[in-house]
C-alpha positions as CSV (number, residue, x, y, z in Angstrom):
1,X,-65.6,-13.4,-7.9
2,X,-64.5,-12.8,-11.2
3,X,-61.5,-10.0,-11.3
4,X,-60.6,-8.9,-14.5
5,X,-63.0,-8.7,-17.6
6,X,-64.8,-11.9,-15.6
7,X,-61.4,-13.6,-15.5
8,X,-60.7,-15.3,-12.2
9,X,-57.2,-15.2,-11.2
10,X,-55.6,-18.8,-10.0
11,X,-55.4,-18.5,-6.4
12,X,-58.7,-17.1,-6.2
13,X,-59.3,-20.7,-8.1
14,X,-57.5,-22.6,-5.7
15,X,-59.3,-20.8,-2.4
16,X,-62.7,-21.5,-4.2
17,X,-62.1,-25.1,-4.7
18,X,-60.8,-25.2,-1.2
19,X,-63.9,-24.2,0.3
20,X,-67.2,-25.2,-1.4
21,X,-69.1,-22.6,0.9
22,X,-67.2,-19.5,-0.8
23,X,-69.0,-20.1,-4.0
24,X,-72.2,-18.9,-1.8
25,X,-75.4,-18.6,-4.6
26,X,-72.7,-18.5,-7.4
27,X,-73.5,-22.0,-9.1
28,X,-76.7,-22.8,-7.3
29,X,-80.9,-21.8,-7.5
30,X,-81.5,-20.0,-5.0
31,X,-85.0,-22.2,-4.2
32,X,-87.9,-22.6,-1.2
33,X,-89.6,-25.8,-1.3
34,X,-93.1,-25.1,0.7
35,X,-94.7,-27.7,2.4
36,X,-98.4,-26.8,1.6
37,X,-100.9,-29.4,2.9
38,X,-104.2,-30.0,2.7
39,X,-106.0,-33.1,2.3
40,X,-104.1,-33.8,-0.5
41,X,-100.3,-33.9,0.7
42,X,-99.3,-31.3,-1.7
43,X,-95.2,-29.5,-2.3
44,X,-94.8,-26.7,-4.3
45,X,-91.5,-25.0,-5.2
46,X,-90.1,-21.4,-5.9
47,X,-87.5,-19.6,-7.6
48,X,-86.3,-17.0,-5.7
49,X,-84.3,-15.0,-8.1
50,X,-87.9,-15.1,-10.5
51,X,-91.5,-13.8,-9.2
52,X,-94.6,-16.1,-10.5
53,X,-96.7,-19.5,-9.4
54,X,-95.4,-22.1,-7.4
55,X,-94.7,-25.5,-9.6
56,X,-95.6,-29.0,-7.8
57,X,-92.8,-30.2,-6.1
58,X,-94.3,-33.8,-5.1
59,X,-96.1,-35.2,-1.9
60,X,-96.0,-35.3,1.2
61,X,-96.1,-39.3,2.5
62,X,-96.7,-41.1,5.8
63,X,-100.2,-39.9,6.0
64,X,-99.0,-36.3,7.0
65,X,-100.8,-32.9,6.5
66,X,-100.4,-29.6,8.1
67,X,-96.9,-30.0,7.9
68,X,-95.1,-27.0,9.3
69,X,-91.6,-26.4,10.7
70,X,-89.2,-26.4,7.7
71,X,-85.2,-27.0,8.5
72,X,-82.6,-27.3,5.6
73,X,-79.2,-27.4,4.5
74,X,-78.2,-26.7,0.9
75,X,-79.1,-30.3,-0.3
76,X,-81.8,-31.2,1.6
77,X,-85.0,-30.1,3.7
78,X,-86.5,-31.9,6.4
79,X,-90.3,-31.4,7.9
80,X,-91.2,-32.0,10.8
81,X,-94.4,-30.3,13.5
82,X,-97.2,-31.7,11.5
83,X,-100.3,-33.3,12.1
84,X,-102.1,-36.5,10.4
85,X,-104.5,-36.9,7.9
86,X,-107.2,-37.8,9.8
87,X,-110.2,-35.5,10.7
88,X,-109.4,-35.1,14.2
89,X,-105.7,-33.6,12.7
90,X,-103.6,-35.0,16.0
91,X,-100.4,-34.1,15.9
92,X,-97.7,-36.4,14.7
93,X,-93.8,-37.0,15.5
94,X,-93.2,-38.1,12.0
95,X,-90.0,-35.9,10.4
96,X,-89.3,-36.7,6.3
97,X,-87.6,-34.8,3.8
98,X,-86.6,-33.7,0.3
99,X,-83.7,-33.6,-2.1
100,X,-84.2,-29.6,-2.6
101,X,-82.6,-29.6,-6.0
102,X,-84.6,-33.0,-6.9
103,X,-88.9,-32.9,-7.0
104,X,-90.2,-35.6,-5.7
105,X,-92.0,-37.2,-2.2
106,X,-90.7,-37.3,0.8
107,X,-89.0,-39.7,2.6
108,X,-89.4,-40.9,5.8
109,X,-85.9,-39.2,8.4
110,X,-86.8,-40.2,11.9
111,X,-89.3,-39.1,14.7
112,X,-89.2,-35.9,16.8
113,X,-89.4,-36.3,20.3
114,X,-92.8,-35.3,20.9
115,X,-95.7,-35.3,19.1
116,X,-96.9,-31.8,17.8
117,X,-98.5,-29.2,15.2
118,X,-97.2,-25.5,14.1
119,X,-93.7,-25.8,15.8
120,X,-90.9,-24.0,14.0
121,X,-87.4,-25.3,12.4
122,X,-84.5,-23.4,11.8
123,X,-80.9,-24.5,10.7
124,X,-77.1,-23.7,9.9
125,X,-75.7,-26.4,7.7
126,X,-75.3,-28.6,9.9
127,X,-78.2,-29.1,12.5
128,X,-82.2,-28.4,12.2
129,X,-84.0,-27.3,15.3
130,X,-87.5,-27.7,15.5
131,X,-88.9,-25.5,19.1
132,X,-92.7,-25.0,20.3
133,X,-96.0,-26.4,19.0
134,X,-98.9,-27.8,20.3
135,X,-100.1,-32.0,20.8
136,X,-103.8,-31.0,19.4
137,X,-104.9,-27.3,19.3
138,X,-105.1,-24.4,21.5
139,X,-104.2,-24.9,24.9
140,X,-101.7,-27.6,24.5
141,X,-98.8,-26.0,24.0
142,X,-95.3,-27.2,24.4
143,X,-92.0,-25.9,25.0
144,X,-89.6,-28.6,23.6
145,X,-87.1,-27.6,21.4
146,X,-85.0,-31.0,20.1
147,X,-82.6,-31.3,17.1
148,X,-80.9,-33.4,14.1
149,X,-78.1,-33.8,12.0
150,X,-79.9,-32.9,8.4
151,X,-77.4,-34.9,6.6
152,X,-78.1,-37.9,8.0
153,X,-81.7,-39.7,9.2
154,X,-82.3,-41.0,12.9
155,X,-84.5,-39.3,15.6
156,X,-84.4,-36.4,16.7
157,X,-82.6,-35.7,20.4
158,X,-83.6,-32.9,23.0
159,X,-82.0,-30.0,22.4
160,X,-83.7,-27.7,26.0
161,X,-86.9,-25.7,26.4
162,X,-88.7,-22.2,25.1
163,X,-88.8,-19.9,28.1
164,X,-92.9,-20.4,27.9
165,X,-95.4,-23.0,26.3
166,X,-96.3,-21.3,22.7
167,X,-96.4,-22.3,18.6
168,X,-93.9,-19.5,17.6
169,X,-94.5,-17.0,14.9
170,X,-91.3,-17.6,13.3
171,X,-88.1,-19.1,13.0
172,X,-84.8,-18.1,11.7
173,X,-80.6,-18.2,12.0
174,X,-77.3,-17.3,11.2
175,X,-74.6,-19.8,11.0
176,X,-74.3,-19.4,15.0
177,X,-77.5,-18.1,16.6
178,X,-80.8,-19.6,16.3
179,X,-84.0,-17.6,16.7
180,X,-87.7,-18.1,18.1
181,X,-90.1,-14.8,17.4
182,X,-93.1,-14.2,19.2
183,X,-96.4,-16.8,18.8
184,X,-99.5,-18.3,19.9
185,X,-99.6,-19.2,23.6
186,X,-102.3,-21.2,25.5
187,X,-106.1,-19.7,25.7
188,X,-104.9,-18.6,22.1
189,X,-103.2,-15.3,23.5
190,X,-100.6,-13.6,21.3
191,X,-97.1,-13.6,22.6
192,X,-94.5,-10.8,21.6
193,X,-91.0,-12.8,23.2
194,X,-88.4,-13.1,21.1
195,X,-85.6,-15.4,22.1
196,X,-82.4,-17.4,20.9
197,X,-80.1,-20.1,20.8
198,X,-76.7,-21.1,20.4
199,X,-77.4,-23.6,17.3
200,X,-73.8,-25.5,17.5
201,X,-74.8,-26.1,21.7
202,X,-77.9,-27.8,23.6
203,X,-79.4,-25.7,26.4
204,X,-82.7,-23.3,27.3
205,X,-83.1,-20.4,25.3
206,X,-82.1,-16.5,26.3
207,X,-83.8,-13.8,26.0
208,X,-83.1,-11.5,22.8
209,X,-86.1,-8.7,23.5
210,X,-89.8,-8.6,22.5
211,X,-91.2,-7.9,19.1
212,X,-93.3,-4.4,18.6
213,X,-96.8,-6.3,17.5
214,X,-98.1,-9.5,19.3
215,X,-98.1,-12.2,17.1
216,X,-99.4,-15.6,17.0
217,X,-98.5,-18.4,14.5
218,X,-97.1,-16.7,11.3
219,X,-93.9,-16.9,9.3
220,X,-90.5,-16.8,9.3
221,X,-87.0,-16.6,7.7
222,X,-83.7,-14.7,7.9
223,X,-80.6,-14.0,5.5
224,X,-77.3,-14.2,7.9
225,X,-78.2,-10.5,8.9
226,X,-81.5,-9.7,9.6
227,X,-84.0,-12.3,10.8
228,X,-88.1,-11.4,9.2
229,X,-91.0,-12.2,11.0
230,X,-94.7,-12.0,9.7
231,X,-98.4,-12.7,10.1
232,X,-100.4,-14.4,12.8
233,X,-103.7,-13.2,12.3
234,X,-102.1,-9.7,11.6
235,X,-100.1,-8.2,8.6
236,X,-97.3,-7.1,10.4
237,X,-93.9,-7.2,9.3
238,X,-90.8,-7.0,12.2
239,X,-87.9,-7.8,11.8
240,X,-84.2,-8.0,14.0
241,X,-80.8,-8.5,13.4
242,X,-79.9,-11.2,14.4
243,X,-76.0,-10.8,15.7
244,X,-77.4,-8.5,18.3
245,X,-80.5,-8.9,21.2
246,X,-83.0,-6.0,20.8
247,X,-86.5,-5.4,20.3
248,X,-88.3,-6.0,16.8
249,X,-88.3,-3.2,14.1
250,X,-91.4,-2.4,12.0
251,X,-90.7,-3.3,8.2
252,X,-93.9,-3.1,6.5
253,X,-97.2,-4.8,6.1
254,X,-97.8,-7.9,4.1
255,X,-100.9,-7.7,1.4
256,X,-103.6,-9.9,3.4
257,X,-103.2,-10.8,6.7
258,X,-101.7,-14.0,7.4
259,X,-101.9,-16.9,9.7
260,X,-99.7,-20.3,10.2
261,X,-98.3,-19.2,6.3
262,X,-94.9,-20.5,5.0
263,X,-91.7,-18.3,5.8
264,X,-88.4,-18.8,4.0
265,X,-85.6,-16.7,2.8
266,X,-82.6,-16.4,0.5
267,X,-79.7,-14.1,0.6
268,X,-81.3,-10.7,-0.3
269,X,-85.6,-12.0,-0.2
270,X,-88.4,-13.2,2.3
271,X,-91.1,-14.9,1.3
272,X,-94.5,-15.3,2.8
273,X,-96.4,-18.1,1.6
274,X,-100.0,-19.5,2.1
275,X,-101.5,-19.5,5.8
276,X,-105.2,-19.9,6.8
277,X,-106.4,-16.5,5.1
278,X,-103.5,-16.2,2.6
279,X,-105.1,-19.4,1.1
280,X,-102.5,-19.4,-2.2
281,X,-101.3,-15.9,-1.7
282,X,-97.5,-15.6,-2.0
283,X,-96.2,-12.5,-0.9
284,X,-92.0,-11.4,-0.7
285,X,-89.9,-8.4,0.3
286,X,-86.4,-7.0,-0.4
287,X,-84.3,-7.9,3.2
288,X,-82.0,-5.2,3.2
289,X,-84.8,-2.6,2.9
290,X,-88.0,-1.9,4.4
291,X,-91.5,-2.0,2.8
292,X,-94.6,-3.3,2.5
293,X,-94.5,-6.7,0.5
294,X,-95.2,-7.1,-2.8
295,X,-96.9,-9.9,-4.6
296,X,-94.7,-13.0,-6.0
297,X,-97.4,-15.8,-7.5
298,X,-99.7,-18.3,-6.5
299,X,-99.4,-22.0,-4.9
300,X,-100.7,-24.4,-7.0
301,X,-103.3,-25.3,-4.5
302,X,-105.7,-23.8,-1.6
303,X,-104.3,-24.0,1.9
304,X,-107.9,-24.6,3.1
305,X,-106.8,-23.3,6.0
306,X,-104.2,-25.3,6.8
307,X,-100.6,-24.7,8.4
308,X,-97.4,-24.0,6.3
309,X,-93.9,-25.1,6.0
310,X,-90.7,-23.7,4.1
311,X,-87.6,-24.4,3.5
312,X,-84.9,-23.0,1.6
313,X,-81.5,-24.0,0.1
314,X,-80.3,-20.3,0.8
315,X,-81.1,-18.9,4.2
316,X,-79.1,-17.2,6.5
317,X,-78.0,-20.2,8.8
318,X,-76.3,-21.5,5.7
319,X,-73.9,-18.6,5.3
């Protein structure tokens, strides 16, 4: 940073230019791209540094709705989890993604390994994870977790297995550790495991603890610190940190209750977006304290009770 009256001194220069990642949110927007759905395909985008609507982003393409687990790097975000556009919504392996910095439709990356609908991504800069979901609706469940390289396209490749067969409530990471919170098991029961992964490895998951509420499919996001956790069909907000393995921690209540919603995150802000009751609702909190959330704007279109995805250029697995 800046070390006299703003000036930077030269080898503070010549470290900065060394590493890229040390300029951290210093020359970039801070942004979530949310993959909202509905019959009509729809992206919206957010600032996160600014509170107000969402503004169209572009489309989604290959026929997908429902899209839901978001994974992303600083440049790009890729969807994956979704389901079709036709009425009986099965679930798809299609993956595409954005340019974050760039509006526009996406484009097609590869194909997941299975089939499925409200998984959950995460990422550090290098590799998305997409773990859980279900092949067509309550009590088809999976426990695949598989991953990709975000900077390139090609299918996805197995990365190991949940501990149990569930849609979790939310994803999140550091640049390390990978996290899967709670979720929607089979016969529609609420789950409240809480589990991780190494993100740079391939394996099963281990156990972290359980979260204080049972969730089913909500939201999701994390700074490098704390990993936030929301909604499914509640209003409950949890959250961990993520360098340790513990139980959840009450945070505060989101404003409507919220289910299969949009969860992203910057450095210091988590955002709750959409869902199946939150129709355009979009909701944030401060990460560092706790609270109930406050209102941030409106999506440009109704969810009509449809699954989320988000993705940001600023999460925690990017630190």
């Amino acid at each position: 940073m800046p070390n006299y009256n703003g000036v930077w001194s030269l080898s503070t220069q010549y470290q900065y230019a060394e590493d890229p990642n040390k300029w951290g949110d210093f020359f970039y927007n801070p942004r979530m791209v949310i993959f909202v759905g509905t019959a009509n395909h729809i992206i919206n985008s957010i600032d996160f540094a600014t509170t107000g609507n969402a503004t169209d982003f572009g489309d989604l393409t290959d026929g997908i709705r429902r899209a839901r687990a978001g994974m992303s790097s600083r440049t790009r975000a890729v969807v994956a989890g979704a389901a079709d556009g036709g009425s009986s919504k099965n679930s798809s392996n299609i993956m595409e993604f954005v340019t974050i910095n760039s509006a526009g439709n996406t484009t097609d990356f590869g194909d997941a390994t299975v089939a499925r609908q409200a998984s959950q991504g995460l990422a550090n800069r290098t590799r998305g994870i997409n773990g859980g979901g279900s092949s067509s609706g309550f009590n088809t469940e999976t426990n695949v977790i598989d991953y990709i390289t975000i900077a390139t396209t090609g299918n996805a490749a197995d990365f190991g297995d949940l501990s149990a067969v569930r849609n979790p409530c939310g994803g999140g990471a550091s640049p390390t550790r990978g996290i899967f919170a709670a979720g929607q098991q089979a016969n529609n029961g609420k789950s409240n495991i809480i589990e991780f992964i190494t993100i740079a490895s391939t394996g099963n998951v281990t156990d972290f603890g359980d979260s204080a509420a049972t969730f089913q499919t909500g939201a999701g996001g994390s700074n490098a610190t704390r990993m936030l956790y929301s909604g499914g069909n509640n209003n409950v907000i949890e959250f961990i940190t993520i360098a340790t393995t513990g139980n959840g921690t009450d945070f505060g209540d989101l404003q409507a209750s919220s289910e299969t919603a949009a969860g992203g995150a910057s450095l210091t802000r988590y955002v709750s977006a959409g869902g199946q009751q939150a129709t355009v609702t979009i909701e944030y909190v401060e990460i560092a304290t706790t609270g109930d959330a406050s209102d941030f704007g409106d999506l440009t279109s109704n969810t009509s009770g449809d699954c989320c995805g988000g993705a940001s250029n600023a999460h925690g697995g990017l630190a």
